[in-house]
KOLTI-286545 format. One line per field, with one value per residue (C-alpha): residue number from 1; x, y, z; residue in three letters. Coordinates in Angstrom, 3 decimals, padded with zeros to 6 digits. Layout:
KOLTI-286545
k	[NUM,...]
x	[X,...]
y	[Y,...]
z	[Z,...]
r	[ala,...]
//
This chain:
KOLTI-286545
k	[1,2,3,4,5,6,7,8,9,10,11,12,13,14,15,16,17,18,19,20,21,22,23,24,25,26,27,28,29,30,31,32,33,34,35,36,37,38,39,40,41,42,43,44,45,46,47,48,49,50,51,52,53,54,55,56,57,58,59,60,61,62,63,64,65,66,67,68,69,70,71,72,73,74,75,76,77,78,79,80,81,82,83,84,85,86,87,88,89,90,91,92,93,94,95,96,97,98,99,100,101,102,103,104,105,106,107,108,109,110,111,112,113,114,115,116,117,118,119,120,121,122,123,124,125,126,127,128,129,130,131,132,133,134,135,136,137,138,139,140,141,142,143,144,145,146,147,148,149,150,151,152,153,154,155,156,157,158,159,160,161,162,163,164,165,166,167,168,169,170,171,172,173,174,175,176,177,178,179,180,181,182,183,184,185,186,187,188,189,190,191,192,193,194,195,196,197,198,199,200,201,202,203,204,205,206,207,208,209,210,211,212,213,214,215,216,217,218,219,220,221,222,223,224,225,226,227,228,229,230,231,232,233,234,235,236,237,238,239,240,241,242,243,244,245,246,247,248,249,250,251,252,253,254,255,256,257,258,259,260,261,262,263,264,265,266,267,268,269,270,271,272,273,274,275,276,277,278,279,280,281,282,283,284,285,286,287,288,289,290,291,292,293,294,295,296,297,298,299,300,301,302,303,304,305,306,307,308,309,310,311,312,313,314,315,316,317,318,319,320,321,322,323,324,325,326,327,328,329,330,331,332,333,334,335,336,337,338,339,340,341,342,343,344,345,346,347,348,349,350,351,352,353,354,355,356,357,358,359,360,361,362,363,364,365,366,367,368,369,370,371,372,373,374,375,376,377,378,379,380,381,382,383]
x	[-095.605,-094.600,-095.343,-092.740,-089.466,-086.591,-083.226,-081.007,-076.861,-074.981,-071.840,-070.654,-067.965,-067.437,-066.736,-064.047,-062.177,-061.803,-059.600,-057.691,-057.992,-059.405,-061.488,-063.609,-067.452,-071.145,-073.093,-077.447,-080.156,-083.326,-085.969,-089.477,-088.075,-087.138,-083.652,-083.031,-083.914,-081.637,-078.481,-076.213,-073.143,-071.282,-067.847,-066.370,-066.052,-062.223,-059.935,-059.939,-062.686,-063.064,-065.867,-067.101,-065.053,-065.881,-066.408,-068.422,-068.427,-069.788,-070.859,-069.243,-070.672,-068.631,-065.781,-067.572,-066.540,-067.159,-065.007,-064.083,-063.221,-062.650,-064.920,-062.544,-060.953,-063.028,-059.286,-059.900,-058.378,-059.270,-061.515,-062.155,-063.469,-067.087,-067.678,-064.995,-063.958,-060.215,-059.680,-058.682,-055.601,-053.943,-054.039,-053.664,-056.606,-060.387,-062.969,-064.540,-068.239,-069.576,-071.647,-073.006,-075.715,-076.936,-074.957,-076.063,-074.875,-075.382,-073.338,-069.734,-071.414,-071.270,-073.985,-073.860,-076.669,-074.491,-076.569,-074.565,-073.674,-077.042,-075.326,-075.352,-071.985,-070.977,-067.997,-066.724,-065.829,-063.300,-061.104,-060.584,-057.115,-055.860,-053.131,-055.601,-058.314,-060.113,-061.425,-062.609,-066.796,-069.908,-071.416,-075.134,-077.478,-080.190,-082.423,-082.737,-080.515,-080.992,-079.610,-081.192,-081.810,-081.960,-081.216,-084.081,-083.263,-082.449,-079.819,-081.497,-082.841,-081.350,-084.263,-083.027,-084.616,-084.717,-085.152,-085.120,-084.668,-086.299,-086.816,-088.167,-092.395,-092.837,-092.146,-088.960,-088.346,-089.305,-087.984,-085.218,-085.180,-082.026,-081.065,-078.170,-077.061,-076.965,-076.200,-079.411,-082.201,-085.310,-087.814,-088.796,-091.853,-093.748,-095.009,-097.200,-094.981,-090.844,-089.379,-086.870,-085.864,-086.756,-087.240,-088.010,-090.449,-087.975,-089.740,-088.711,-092.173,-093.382,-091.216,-091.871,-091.569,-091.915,-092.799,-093.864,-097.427,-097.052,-095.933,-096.436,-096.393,-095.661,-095.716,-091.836,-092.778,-095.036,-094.296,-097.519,-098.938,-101.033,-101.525,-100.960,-100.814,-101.370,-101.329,-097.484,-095.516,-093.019,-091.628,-088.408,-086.923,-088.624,-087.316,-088.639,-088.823,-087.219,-090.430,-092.393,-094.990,-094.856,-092.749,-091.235,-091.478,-089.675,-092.227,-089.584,-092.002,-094.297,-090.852,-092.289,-091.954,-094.917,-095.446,-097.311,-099.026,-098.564,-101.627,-104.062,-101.838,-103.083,-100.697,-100.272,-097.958,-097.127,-093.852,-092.568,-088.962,-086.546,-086.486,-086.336,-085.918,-083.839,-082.944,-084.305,-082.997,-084.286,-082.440,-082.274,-084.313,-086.959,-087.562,-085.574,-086.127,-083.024,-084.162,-081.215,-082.618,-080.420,-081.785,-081.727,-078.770,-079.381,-080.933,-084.163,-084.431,-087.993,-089.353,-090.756,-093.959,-095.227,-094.142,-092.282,-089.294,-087.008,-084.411,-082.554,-078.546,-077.473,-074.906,-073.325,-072.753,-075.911,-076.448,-078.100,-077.144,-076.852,-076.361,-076.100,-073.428,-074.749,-073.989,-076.315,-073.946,-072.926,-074.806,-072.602,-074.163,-071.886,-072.523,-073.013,-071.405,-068.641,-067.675,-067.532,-068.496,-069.508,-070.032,-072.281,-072.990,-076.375,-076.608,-075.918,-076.195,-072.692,-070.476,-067.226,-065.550,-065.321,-063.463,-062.743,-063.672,-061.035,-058.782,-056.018,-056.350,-059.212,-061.415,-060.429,-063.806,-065.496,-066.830,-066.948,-071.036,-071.575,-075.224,-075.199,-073.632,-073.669,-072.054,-070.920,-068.978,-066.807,-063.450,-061.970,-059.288,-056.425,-052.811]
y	[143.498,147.174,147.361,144.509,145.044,144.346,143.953,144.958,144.233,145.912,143.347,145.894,147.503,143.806,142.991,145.569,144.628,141.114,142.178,144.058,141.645,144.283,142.480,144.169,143.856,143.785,146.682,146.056,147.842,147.485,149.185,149.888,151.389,149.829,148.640,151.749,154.459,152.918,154.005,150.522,148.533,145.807,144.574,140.728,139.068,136.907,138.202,135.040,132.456,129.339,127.099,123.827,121.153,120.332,122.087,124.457,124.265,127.542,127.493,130.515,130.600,134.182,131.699,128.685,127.156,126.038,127.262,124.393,126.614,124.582,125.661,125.080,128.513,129.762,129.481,128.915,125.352,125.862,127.258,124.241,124.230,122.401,121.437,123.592,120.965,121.221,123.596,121.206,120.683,122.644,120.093,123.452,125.464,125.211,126.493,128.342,128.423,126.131,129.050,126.429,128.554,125.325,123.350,120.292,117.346,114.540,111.838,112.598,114.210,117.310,118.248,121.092,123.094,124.476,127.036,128.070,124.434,122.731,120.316,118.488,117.876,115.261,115.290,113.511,115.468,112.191,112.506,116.168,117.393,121.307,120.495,119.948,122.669,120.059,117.282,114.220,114.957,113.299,115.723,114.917,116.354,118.458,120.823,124.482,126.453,124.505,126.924,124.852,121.076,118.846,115.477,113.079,112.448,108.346,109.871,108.260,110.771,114.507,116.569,119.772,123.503,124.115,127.240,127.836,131.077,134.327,135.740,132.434,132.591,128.920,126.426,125.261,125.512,122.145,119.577,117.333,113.842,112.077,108.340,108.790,105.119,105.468,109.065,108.825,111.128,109.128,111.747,114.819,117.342,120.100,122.747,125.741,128.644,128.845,126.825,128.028,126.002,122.828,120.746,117.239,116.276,114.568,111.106,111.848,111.137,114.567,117.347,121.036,123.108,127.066,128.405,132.043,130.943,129.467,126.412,123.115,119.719,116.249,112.243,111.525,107.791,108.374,112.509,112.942,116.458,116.170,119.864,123.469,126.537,129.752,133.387,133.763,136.748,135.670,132.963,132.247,129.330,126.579,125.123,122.407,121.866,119.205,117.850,118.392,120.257,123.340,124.757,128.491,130.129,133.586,135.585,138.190,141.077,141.154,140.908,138.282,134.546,132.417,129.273,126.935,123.873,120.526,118.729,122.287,123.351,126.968,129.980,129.839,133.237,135.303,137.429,140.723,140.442,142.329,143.475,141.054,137.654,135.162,132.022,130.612,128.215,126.328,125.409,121.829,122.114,124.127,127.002,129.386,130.343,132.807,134.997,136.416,139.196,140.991,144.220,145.366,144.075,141.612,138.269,138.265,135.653,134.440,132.116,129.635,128.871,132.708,133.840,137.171,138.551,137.867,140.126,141.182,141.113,143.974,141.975,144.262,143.073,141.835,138.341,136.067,132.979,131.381,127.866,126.228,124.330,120.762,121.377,124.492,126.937,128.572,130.977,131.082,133.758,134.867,138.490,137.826,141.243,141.691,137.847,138.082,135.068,136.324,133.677,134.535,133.126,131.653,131.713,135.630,136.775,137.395,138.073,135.767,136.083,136.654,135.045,136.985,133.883,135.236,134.314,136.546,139.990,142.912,142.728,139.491,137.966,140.274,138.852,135.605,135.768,132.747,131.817,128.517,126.659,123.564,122.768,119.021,117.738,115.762,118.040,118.693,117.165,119.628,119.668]
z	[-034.930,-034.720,-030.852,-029.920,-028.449,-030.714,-029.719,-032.137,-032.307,-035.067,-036.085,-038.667,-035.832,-034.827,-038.401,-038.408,-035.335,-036.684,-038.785,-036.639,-033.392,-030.944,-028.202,-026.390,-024.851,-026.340,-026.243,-027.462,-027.106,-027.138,-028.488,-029.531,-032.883,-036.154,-036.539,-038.592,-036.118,-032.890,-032.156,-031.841,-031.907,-031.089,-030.969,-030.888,-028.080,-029.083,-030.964,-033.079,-033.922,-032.039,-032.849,-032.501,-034.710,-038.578,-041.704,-043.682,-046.948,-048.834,-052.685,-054.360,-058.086,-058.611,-058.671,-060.008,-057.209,-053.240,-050.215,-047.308,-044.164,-041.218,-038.121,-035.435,-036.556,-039.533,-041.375,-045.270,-046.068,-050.270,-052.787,-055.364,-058.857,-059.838,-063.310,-065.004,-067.719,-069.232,-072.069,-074.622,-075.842,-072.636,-069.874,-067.841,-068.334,-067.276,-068.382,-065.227,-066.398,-063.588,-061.933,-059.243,-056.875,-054.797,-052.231,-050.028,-048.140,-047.539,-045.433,-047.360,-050.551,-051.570,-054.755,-056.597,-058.936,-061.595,-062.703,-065.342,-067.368,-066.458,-064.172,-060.790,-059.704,-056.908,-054.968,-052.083,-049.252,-048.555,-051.847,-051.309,-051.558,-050.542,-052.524,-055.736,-056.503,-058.994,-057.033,-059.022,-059.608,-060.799,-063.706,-063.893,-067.114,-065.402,-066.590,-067.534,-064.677,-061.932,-058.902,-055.708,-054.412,-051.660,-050.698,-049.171,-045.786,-046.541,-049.109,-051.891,-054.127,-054.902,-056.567,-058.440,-058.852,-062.847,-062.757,-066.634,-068.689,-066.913,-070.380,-071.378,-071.875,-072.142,-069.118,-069.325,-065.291,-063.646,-060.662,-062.134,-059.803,-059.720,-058.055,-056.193,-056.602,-060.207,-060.490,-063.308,-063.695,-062.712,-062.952,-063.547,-062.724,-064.918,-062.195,-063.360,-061.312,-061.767,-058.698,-056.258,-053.192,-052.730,-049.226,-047.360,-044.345,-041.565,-042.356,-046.237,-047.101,-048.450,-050.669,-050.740,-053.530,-053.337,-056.535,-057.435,-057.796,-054.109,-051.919,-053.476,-051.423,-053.447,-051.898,-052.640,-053.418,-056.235,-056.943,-056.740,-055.614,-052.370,-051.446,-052.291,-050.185,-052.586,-051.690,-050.653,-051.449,-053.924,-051.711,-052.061,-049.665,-047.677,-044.297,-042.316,-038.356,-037.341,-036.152,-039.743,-037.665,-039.571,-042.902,-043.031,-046.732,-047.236,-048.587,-050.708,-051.829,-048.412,-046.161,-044.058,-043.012,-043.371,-040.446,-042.605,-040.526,-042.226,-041.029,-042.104,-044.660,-043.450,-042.389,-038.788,-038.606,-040.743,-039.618,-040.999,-040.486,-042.721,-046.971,-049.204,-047.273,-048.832,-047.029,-043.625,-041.095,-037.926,-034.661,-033.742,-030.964,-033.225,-031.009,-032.945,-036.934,-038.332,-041.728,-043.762,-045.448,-047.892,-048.183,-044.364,-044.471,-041.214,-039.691,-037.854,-035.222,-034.530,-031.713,-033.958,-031.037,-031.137,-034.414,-032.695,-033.730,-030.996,-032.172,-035.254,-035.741,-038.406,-040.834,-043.334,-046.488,-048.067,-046.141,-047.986,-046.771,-043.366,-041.819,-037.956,-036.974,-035.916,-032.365,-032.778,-030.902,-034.093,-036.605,-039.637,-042.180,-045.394,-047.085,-051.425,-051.844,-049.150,-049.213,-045.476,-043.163,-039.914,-036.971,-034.434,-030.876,-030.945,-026.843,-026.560,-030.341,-030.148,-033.479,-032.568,-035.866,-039.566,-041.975,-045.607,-048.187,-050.588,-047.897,-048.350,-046.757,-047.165,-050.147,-050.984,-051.084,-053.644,-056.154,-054.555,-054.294,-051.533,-051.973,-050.211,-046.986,-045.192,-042.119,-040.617,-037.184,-039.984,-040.737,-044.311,-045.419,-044.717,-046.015]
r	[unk,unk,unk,unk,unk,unk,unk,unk,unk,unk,unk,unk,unk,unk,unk,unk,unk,unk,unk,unk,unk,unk,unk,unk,unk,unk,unk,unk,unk,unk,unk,unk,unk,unk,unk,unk,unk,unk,unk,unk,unk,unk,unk,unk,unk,unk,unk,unk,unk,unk,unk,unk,unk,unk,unk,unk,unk,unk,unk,unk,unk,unk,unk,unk,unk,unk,unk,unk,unk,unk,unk,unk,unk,unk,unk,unk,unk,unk,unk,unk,unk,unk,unk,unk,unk,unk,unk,unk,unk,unk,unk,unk,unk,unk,unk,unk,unk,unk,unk,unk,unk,unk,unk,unk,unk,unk,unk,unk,unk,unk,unk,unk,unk,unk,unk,unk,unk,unk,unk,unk,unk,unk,unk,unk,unk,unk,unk,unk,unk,unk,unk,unk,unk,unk,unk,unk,unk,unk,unk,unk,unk,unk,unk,unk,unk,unk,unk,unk,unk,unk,unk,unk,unk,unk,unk,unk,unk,unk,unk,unk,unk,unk,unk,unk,unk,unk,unk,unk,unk,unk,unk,unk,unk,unk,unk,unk,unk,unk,unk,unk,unk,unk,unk,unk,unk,unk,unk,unk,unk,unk,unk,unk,unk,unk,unk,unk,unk,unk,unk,unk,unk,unk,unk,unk,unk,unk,unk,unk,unk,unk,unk,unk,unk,unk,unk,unk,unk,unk,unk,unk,unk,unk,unk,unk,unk,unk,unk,unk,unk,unk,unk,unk,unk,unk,unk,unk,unk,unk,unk,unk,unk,unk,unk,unk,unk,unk,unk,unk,unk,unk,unk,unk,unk,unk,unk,unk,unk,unk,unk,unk,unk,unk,unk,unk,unk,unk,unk,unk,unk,unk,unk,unk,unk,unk,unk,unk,unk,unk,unk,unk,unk,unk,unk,unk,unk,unk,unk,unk,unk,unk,unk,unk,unk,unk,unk,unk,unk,unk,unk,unk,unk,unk,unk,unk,unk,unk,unk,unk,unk,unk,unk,unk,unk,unk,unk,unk,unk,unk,unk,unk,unk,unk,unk,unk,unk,unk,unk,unk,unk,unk,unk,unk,unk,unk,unk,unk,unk,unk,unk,unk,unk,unk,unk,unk,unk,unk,unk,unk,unk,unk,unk,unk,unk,unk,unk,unk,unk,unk,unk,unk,unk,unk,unk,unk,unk,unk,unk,unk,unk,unk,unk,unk,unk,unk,unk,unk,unk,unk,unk,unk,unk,unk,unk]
//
């Protein structure tokens, strides 16, 4: 892996300019150095983001909230509560201790893992209002900490990540199954390692479950556990290709992204990319797998047929998160410490815009921590 040319684009100049609206050219290089040892930069290509119409919506648990930012101009529309319930006796007041680290959607629902009331929250992208920062929600009893899920891919089921209490030494972490008709819990599942991400097969017939003793695999009719892949570095978040060939796991303490075979069950590749990978995600097409990884403080991009690191854009801010827009064009990928969105080109790896998630001028964003995203065609309601 050290002998491959990397291409390397620094967006922390481009990051700057947006603020400023200074267009001006790309420069990369490429190199058969680490990202570390080349000289690089970049600067945006529009003075103002453009994208392709729709909404992101971007869980922010440092407000106990989510973000809708509409994608045509990466302009924040509102930052809305989840699960704060009224103080009572002062109709004016909330409580703010939703905490809610997992996001994801489904047709015109938005589900929460509030990590910090041990809650699922629903809400309707349709009955949002700008003018109201507490839409009307679904609160769902979960269990301990859940701070990830997933929706099957028929809608029908949500299954939640309990984490459960690090100091805890008895297993209170688990997968929390809940009917989306009835808004119910319907099952639940004891696993031997703490959970943390959760994903579906395209066909919706098989779940996968990283855990830090290793990836498990479970039939989603009957939850029962067909396979398990062991020997993973501390994996931290699952992603499927769109053809349910292969899974990626971030492997956290080796830096690297497994390719896990579905039919073998067998690593395939295994990928140094950058420190500490967090969260992975796959074009489309499912050429192309993008790695936020926090600590280098960039995103790898990796041809999902060879396993090589294609190239690696330097994103300041510890990115952690990252999502496609469903047209593809558009890598959206928010920092948990600067509470910066940058937007990059996916055709030329081109930074073209930020938006601050505070929304009002420099700094706004810290302290915003956005740990999730998802991204639709469908726009927010605006006022």
């Amino acid at each position: 892996m050290s002998n491959r040319k990397r291409t390397v684009i620094s967006l922390a100049a481009a990051a700057a300019l947006a603020c400023t609206g200074i267009a001006t050219g790309l420069v990369a290089t490429g190199s058969n150095k680490t990202a570390a040892d080349v000289g690089h930069r970049a600067t945006l290509t529009a003075s103002s983001c453009a994208g392709p119409t729709g909404a992101a919506y971007v869980a922010v648990p440092g407000y106990q909230g989510f973000i809708a930012v509409d994608t045509a101009n990466c302009e924040v529309v509102q930052t809305y509560n989840v699960d704060d319930l009224q103080v009572p006796g002062d109709p004016g007041d909330y409580n703010y201790t939703g905490s809610d680290a997992g996001i994801a959607l489904s047709g015109s629902a938005l589900w929460f893992a509030v990590t910090g009331t041990d809650n699922v929250a629903e809400i309707n992208t349709d009955d949002l209002d700008p003018s109201d920062y507490n839409p009307p929600e679904t609160i769902v009893p979960v269990g301990y900490m859940p701070d990830a899920l997933a929706v099957t891919p028929g809608g029908s089921e949500v299954w939640v990540v309990d984490s459960g209490p690090q100091t805890s030494t008895s297993r209170l972490w688990g997968i929390t199954i809940i009917d989306t008709s009835t808004d119910k819990v319907v099952g639940n599942l004891n696993l031997n390692g703490d959970p943390t991400d959760v994903a579906f097969s395209p066909d919706g017939q098989d779940a996968y479950v990283t855990t830090s003793n290793g990836l498990y695999v479970y039939q989603v009719s009957n939850t029962r556990q067909v396979a398990f892949v062991p020997g993973l570095g501390s994996p931290e978040s699952v992603a499927v290709a769109p053809d349910g060939s292969v899974v990626y796991v971030t492997e956290t303490s080796d830096a690297q992204l497994a390719t896990i075979s579905t039919s073998t069950y067998r690593v395939v590749h295994a990928t140094h990319v950058g420190q500490e990978p967090w969260q992975a995600v796959v074009s489309s097409d499912g050429s192309t797998v993008y790695v936020a990884n926090p600590d280098s403080d960039s995103v790898s991009v990796v041809d999902a047929t060879t396993g090589a690191v294609e190239s690696t854009y330097a994103v300041p801010g510890v990115p952690d998160t990252l999502g496609l827009t469903p047209d593809g064009t558009q890598l959206w990928v928010a920092g948990v410490d600067s509470g910066i969105m940058n937007v990059i080109d996916t055709a030329t790896g081109q930074l073209v815009g930020t938006t601050n998630l505070g929304g009002y001028g420099a700094n706004s964003g810290d302290g915003e921590d956005p740990t999730g995203i998802v991204l639709t065609s469908t726009p927010t309601p605006e006022s």
